[in-house]
C-alpha positions as a Markdown table, in Angstrom:
| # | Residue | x | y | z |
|---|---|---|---|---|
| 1 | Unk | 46.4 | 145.9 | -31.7 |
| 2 | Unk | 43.0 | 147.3 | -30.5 |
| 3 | Unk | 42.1 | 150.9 | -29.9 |
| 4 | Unk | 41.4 | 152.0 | -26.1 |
| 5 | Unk | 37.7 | 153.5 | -25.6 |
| 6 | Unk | 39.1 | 156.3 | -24.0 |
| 7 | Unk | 41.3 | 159.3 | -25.9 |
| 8 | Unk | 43.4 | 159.9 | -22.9 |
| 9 | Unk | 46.5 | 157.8 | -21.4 |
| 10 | Unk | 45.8 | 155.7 | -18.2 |
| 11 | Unk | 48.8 | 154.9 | -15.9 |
| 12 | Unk | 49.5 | 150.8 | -16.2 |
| 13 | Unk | 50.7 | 150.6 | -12.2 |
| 14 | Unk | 51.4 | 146.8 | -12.6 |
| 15 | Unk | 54.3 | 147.6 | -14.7 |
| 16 | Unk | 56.3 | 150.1 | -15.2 |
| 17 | Unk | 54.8 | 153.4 | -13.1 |
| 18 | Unk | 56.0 | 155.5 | -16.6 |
| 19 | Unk | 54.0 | 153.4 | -19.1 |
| 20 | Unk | 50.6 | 154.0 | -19.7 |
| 21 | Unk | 47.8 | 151.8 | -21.1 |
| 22 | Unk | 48.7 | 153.2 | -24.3 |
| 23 | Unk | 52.1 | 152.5 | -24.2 |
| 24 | Unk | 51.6 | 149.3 | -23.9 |
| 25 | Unk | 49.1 | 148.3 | -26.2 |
| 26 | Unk | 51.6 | 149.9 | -28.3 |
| 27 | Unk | 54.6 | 148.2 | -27.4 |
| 28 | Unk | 52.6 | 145.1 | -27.8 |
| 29 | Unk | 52.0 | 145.9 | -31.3 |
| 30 | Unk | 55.8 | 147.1 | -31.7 |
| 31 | Unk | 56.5 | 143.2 | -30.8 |
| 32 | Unk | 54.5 | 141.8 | -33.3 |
| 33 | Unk | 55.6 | 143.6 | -36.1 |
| 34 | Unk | 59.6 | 143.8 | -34.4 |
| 35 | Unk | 60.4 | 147.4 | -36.0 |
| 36 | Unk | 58.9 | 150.4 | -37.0 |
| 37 | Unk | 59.4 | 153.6 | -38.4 |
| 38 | Unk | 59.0 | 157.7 | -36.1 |
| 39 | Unk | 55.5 | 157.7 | -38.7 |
| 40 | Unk | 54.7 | 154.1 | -37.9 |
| 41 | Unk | 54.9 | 154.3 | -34.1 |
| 42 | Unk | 53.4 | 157.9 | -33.6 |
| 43 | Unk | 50.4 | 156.2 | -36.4 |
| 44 | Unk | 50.4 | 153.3 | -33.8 |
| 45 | Unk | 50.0 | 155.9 | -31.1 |
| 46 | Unk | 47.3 | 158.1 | -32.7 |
| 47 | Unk | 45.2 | 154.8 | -33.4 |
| 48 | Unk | 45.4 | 153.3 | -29.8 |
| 49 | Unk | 44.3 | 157.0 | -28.5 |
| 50 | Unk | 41.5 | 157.3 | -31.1 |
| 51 | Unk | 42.9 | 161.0 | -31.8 |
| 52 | Unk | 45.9 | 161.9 | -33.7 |
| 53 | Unk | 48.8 | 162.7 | -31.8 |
| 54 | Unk | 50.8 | 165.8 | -32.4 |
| 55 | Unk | 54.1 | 165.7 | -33.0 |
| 56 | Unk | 55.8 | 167.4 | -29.5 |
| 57 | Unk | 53.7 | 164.6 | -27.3 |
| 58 | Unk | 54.8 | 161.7 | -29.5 |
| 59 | Unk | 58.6 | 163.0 | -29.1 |
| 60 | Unk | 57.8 | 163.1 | -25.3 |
| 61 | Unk | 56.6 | 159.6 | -24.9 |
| 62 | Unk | 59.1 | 157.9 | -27.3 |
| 63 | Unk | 61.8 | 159.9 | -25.5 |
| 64 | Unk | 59.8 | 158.5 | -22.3 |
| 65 | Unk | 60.1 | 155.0 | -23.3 |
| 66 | Unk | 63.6 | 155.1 | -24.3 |
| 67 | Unk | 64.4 | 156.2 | -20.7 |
| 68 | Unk | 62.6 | 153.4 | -19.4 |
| 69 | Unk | 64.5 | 150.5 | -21.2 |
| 70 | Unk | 61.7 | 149.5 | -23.3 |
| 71 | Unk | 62.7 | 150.4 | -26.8 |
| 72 | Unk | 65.6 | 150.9 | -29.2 |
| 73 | Unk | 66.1 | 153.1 | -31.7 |
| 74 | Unk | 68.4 | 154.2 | -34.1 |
| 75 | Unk | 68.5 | 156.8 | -36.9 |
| 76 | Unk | 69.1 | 155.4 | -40.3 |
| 77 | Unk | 69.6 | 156.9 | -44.2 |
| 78 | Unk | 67.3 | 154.6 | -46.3 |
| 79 | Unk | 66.0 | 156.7 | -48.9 |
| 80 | Unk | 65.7 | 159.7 | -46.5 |
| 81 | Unk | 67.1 | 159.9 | -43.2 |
| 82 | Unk | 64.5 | 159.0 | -40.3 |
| 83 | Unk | 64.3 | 156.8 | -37.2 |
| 84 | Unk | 63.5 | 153.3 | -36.4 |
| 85 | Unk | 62.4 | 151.5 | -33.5 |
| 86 | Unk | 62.5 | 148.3 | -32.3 |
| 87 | Unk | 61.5 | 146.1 | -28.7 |
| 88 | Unk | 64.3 | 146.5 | -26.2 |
| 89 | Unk | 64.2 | 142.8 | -25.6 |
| 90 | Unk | 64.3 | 141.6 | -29.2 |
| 91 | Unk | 67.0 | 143.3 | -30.8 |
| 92 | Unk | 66.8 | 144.5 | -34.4 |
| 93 | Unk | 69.7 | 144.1 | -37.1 |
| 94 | Unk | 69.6 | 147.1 | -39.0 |
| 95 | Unk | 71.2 | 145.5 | -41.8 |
| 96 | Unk | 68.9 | 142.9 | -42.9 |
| 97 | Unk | 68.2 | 143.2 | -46.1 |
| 98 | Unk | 64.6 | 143.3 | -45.2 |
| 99 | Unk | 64.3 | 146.6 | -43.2 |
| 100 | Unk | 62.2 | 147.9 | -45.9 |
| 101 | Unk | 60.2 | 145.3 | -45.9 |
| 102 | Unk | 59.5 | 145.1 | -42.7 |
| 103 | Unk | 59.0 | 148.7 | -42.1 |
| 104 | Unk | 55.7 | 148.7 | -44.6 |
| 105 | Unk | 54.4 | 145.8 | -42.5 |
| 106 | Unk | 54.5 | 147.8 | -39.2 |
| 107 | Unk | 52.6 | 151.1 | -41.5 |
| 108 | Unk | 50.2 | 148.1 | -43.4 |
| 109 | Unk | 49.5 | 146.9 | -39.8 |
| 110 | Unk | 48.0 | 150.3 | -38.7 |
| 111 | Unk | 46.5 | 151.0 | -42.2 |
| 112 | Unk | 44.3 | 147.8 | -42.1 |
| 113 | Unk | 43.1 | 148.3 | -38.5 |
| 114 | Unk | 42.5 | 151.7 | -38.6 |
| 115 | Unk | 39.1 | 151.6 | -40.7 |
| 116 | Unk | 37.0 | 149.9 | -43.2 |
| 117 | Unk | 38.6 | 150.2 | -46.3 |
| 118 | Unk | 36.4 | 149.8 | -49.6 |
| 119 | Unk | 37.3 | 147.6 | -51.9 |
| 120 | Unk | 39.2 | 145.3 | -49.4 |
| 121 | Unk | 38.1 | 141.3 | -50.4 |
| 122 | Unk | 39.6 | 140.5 | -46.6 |
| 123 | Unk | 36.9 | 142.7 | -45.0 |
| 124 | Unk | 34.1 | 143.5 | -48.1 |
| 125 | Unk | 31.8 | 140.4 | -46.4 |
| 126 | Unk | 31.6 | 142.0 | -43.2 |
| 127 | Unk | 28.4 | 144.1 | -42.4 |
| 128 | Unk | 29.0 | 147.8 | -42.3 |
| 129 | Unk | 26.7 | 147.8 | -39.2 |
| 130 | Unk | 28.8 | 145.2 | -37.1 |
| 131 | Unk | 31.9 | 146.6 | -38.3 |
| 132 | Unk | 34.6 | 146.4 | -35.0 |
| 133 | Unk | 38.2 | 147.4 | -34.9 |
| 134 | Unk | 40.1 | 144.0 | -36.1 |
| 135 | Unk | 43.8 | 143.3 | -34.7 |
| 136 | Unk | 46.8 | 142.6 | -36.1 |
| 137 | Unk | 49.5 | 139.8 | -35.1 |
| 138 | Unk | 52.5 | 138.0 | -36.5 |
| 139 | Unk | 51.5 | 135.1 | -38.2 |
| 140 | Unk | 51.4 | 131.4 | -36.4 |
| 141 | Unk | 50.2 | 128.8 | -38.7 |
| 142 | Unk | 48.6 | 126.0 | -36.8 |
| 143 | Unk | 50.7 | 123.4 | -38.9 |
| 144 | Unk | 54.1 | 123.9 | -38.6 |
| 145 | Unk | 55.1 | 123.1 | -41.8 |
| 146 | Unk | 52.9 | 125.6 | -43.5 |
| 147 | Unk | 54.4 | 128.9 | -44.8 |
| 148 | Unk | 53.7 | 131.6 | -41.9 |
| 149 | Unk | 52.7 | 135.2 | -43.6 |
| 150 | Unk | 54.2 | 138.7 | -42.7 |
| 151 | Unk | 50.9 | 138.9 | -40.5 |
| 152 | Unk | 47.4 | 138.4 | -39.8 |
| 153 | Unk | 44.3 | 139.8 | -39.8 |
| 154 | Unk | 41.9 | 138.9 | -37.0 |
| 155 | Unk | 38.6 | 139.7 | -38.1 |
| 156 | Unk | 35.0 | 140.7 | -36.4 |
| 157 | Unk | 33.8 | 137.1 | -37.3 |
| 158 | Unk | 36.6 | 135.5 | -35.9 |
| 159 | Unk | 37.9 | 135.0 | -39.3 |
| 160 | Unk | 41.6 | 135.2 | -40.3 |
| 161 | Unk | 43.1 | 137.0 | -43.0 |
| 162 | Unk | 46.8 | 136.2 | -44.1 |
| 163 | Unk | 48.5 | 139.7 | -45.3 |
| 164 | Unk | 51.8 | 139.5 | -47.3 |
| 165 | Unk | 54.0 | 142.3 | -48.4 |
| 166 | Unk | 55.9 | 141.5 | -51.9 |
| 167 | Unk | 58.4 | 144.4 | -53.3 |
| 168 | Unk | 60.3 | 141.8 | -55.5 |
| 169 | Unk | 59.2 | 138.6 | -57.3 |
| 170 | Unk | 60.5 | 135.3 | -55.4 |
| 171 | Unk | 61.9 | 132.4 | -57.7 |
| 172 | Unk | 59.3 | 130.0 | -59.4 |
| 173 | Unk | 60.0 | 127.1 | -56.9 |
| 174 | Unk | 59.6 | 129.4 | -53.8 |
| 175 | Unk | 56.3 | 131.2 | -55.3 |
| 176 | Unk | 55.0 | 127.9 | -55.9 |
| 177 | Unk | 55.5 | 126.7 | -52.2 |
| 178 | Unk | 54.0 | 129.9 | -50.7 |
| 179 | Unk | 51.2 | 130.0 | -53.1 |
| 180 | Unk | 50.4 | 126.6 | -52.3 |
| 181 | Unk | 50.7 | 126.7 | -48.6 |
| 182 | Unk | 48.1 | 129.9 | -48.8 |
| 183 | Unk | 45.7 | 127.6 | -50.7 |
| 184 | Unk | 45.9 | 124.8 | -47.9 |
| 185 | Unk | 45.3 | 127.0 | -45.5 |
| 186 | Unk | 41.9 | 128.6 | -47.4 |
| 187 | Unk | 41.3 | 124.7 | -47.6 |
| 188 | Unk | 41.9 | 123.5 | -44.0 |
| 189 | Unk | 38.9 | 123.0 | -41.8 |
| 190 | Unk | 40.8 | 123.4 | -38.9 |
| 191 | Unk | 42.2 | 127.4 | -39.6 |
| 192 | Unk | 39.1 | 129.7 | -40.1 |
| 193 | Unk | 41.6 | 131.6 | -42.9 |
| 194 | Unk | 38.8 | 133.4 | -44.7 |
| 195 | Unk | 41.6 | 135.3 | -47.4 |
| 196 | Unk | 44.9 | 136.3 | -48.6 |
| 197 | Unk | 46.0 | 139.8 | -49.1 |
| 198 | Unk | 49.1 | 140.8 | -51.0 |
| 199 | Unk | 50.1 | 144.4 | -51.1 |
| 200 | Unk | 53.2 | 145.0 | -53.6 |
| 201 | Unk | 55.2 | 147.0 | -56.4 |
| 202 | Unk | 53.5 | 146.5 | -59.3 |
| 203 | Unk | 56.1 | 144.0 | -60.6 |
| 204 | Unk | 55.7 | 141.7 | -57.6 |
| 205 | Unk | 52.1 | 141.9 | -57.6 |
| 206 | Unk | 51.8 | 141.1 | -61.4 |
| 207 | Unk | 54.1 | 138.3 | -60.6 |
| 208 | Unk | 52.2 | 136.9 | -57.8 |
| 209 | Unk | 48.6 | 137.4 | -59.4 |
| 210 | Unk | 49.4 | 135.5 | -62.8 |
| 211 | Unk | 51.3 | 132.4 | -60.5 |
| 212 | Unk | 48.2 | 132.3 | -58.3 |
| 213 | Unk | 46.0 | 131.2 | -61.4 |
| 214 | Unk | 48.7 | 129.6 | -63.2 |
| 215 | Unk | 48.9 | 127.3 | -60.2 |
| 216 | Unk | 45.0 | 126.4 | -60.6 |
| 217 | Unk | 44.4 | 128.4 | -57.1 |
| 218 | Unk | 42.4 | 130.9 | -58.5 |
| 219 | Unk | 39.2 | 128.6 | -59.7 |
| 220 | Unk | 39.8 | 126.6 | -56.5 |
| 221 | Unk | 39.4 | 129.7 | -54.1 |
| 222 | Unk | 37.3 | 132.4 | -56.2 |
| 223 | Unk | 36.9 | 135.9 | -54.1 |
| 224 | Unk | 39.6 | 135.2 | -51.6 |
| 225 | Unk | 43.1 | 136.0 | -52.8 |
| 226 | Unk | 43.8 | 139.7 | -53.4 |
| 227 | Unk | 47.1 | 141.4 | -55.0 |
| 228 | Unk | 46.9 | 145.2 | -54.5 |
| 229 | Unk | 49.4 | 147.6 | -55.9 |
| 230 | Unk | 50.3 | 149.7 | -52.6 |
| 231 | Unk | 54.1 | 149.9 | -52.9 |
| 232 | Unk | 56.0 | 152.5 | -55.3 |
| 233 | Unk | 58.5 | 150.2 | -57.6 |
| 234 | Unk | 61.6 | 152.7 | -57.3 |
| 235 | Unk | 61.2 | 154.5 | -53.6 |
| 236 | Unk | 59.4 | 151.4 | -52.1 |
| 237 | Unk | 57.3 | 154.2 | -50.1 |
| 238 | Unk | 53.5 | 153.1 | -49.7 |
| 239 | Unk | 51.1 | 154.8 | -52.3 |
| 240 | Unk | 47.9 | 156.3 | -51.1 |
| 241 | Unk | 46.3 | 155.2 | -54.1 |
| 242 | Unk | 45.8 | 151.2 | -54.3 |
| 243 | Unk | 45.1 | 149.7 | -57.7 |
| 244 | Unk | 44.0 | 146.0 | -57.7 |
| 245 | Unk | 46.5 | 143.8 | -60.3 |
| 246 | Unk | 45.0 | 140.5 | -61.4 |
């Protein structure tokens, strides 16, 4: 997802006449991350616009939307009570056992495009001075056999950046196969996969640093696998404050 140069909303005529530009950059971001929370989609909003938007106007468009058959929603109790939404065409089960998950991808999402961030190995290369806003997409590995992250990064210099959320440690045998497919990838000529970002409760991210050079990865791809603790361990809420584990 890209920001719009403009701060206002422009009518999008060839489709639906109550959509606007913003809407649908929005709801093409929506699809790539397939649900989001009321923060996550009114952060969404206030990113395409270049401006924050207040409260009464998000409640207007996503009420707006809803009319128009173009997203579903639902209000759920998952550590406090709040609403989710979801693509009108791809419907959402509520009770995967990932909706966590997959609601700190959609927040990630807008965190990493929103601005440089220090201390990110994915984006630390890039020149402050030819800095642009990067976008963010499921992830579609050009082999199919590879392990496909929970999304990537698509960089100023045409680079890719895998991004994983980890709030619990997988088994040996499944680490192993992940990690490995990562380290193929940052090998391949063929995928310009420039790093790996993890961002995880502290016991995931422990878990996943100490595999990655147990596994030998770690000498054969210095610089370009980060684990940053970003998730809190009992509310699984995202911190503010990200410590690097390693």
């Amino acid at each position: 997802m890209k920001r719009e140069n403009a701060t206002g909303d422009k009518p999008e005529r060839p489709t639906n006449p109550t959509l606007t530009a913003r809407d649908v950059q929005v709801l093409e971001w929506l699809r790539e991350v397939r649900i989001a929370s009321s923060a996550g989609l009114r952060a969404a909003y206030s990113h395409v616009g270049g401006e924050e938007m207040d409260q009464r106007r998000f409640s207007r468009r996503v009420i707006k939307l809803e009319q128009a058959g173009v997203i579903g929603s639902a209000l759920i109790t998952q550590a406090r009570k709040h609403k989710v939404y979801w693509p009108a065409e791809r419907s959402y089960r509520l009770a995967r056992r990932e909706l966590a998950h997959d609601l700190l991808l959609a927040e990630f999402s807008i965190w990493l495009v929103s601005q440089r961030h220090e201390g990110l190995a994915l984006t630390d290369h890039l020149l402050a001075d030819g800095w642009r806003t990067p976008a963010f997409t499921a992830d579609h590995p050009l082999n199919p056999k590879a392990h496909a992250a929970d999304g990537m990064l698509w960089l100023p210099d045409n680079s890719i950046g895998l991004v994983e959320i980890e709030l619990s440690p997988k088994s040996g045998r499944k680490m192993r196969t992940v990690l490995d497919s990562h380290a193929e990838r940052l090998a391949s000529s063929s995928e310009p996969v420039s790093g790996v970002l993890y961002l995880t409760t502290e016991r995931a991210g422990k878990t996943v640093a100490n595999a990655w050079r147990s596994f030998g990865h770690a000498v054969d791809h210095p610089g370009r696998f980060q684990v940053l603790h970003a998730v809190d361990d009992l509310t699984l809420q995202r911190l503010n404050e990200l410590a690097e584990l390693g």
